[in-house]
C-alpha positions as CSV (number, residue, x, y, z in Angstrom):
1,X,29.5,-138.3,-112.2
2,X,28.5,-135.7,-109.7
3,X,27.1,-132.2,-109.9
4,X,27.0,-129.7,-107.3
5,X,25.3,-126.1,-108.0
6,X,25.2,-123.0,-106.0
7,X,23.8,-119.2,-106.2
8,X,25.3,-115.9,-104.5
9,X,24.0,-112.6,-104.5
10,X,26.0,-109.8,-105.4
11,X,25.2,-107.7,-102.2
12,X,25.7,-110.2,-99.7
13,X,29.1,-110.8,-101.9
14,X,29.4,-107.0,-101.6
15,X,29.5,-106.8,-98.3
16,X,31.5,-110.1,-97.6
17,X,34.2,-108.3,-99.5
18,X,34.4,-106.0,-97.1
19,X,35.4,-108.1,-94.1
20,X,39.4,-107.5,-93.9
21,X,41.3,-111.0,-94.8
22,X,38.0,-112.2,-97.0
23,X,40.2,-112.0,-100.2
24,X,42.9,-113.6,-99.0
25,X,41.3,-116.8,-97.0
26,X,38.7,-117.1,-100.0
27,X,40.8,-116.4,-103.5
28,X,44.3,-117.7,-104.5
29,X,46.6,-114.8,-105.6
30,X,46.2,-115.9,-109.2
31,X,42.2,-115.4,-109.3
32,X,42.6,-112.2,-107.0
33,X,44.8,-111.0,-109.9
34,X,42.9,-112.1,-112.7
35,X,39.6,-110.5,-111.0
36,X,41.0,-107.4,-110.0
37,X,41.6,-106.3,-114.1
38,X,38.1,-107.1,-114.2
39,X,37.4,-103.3,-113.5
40,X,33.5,-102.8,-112.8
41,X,32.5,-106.5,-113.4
42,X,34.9,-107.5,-110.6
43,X,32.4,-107.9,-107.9
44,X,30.1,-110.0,-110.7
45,X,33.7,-112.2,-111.4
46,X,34.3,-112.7,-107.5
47,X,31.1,-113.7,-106.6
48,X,30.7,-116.3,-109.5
49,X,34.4,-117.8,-108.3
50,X,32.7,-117.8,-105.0
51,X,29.5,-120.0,-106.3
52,X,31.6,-122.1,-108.3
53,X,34.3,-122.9,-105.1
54,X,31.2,-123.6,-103.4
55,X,29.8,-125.7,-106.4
56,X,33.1,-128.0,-106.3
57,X,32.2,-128.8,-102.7
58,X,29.1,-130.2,-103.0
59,X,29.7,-131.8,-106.5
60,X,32.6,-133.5,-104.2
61,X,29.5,-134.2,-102.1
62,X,31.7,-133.3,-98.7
63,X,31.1,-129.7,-98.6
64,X,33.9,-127.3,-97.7
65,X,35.8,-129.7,-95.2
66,X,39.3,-130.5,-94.4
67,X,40.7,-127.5,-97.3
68,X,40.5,-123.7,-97.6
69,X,38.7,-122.0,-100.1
70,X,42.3,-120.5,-101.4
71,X,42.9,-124.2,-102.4
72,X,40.7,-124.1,-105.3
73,X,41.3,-121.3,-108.2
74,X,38.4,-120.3,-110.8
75,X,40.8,-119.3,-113.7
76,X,40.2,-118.2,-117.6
77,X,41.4,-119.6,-120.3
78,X,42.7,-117.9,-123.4
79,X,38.8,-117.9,-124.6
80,X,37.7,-116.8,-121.1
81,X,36.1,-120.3,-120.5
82,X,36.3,-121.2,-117.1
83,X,38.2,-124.3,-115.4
84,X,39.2,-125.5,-111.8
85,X,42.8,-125.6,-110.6
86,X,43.6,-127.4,-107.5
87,X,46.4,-127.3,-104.6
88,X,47.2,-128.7,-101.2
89,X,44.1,-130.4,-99.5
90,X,41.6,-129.4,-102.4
91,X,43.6,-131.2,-104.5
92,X,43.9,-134.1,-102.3
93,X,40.0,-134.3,-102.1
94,X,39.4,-134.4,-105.5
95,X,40.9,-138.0,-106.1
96,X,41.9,-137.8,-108.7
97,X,38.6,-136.5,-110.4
98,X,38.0,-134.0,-113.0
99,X,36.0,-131.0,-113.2
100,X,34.0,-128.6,-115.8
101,X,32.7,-125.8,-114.7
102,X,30.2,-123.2,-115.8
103,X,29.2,-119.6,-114.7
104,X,27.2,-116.9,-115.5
105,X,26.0,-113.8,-113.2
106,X,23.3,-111.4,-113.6
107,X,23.0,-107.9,-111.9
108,X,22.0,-109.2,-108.4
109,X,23.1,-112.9,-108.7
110,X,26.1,-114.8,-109.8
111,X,25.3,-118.9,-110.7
112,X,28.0,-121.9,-111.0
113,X,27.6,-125.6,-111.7
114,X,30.8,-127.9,-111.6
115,X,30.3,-131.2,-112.8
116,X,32.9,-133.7,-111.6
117,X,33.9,-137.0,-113.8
């Protein structure tokens, strides 16, 4: 079992969002969707997909190396529980592991723990 952690703040997530491209190089087109009906909690959503992409790296105890962020999608189930869907290198990485994954955001931070298994 491994556990990997990680914190963002909502400004510096603000302002990373406006960097043209950041969407696209960071989120899959399924969480960009899924985040964008988010309405006014859509910057709180992003930024906890953000902490818990970078959660899965360090819970795969490699950091972000040899796959794009795009590779690994924060989705909702029907409950709105969170879980990790892989592709291309991301998936590769993984190992055949499996993940849980928990967030939760405040007004100026956004938290996510992945355990992997």
């Amino acid at each position: 079992m491994r556990v990997g952690i990680d914190t963002v703040e909502l400004a510096r997530m603000e302002k990373a969002m406006m960097i043209p491209g950041f969407r696209e190089r960071v989120y899959s087109k399924g969480e960009i969707e899924l985040l964008e009906q988010k309405g006014a909690s859509a910057l709180q959503s992003y930024a906890a997909n953000f902490a818990a992409k970078e959660a899965f790296s360090k819970a795969l105890g490699t950091g972000v190396r040899n796959f794009s962020l795009n590779e690994i999608s924060v989705l909702r189930n029907a409950l709105g529980a969170p879980y990790i869907e892989l592709c291309g290198r991301a998936a590769e990485a993984a190992k055949g592991l499996c993940f849980t994954v928990s967030i939760t955001h405040t007004r100026r931070d956004a938290t996510a723990i992945v355990i992997a298994y």
